[in-house]
N, C-alpha and C positions, 0 to 999 in steps of 0.2 A: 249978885249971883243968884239963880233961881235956885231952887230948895226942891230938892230932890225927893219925893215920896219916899219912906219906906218900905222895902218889899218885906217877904216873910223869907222867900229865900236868899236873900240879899249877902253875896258870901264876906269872908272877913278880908281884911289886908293880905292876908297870910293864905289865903286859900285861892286868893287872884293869883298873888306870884306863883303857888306851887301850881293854879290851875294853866297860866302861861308857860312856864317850867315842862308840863307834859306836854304842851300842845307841841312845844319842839321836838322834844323827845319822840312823841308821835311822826312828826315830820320825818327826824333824822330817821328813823328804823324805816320810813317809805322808802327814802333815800338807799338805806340799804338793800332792799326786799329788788330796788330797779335795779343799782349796781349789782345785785349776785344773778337776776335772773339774764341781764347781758354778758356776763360772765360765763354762764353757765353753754348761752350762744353760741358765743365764741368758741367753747371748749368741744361744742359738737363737731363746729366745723373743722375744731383742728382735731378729731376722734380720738380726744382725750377723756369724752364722758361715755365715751363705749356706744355712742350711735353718732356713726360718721357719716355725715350732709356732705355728697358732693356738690362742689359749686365749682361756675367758670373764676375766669381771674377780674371779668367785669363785677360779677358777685361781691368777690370777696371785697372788692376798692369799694362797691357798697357799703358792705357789713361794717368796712371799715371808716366810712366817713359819717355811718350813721353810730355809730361806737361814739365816735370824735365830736359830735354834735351831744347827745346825749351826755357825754363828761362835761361839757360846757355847758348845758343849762345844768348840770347838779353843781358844777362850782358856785356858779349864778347864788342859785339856790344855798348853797353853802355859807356865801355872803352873807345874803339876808339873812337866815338863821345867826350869822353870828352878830350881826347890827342886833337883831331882836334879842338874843341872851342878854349883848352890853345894855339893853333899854330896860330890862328888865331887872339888871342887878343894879343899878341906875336909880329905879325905880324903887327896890326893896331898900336901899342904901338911904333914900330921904324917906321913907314912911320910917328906919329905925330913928332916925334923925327928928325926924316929926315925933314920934313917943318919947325921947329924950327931951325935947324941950316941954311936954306934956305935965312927967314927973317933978 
């Protein structure tokens, strides 16, 4: 196995998992930030946020197939983030197991 230098900033076991931990975190709140701002879309068109967009009915089969696209790559995405929690709890699960056999 090569032998890995030492850095200075070099973080611990515990600082990787919680650093991977937020990088989801981060994700999921993008996740939210798309979901409310198409939300929000929609609710103009249907002048439910108080500035009513008129649109034809070719429009709206738009609005609405690009709606239906957009939920389909966040579930995508939804996925992945839950593969990456399971690899990560995964993860922290043998580094405890690894200090167990240490003691």
């Amino acid at each position: 196995m090569p032998l890995i230098p030492e850095e200075k900033f070099r973080p611990t076991r515990e600082q990787f998992i919680i650093d991977l931990l937020k990088s989801i975190a981060m994700e999921e709140n993008a996740i939210a930030h798309l979901m409310q701002a198409e939300a929000d879309k929609i609710k103009a068109v249907l002048g439910q946020s108080g500035k009513r967009v008129d649109m034809s009915r070719a429009d709206l089969i738009k609005l609405g197939n690009q709606a239906a696209k957009l939920m389909d790559v966040i579930v995508m995405k939804e996925w992945l983030l839950l593969r990456k929690l399971e690899n990560v709890m995964e993860l922290g699960g043998q580094w405890d197991e690894d200090d167990e056999d240490e003691e």
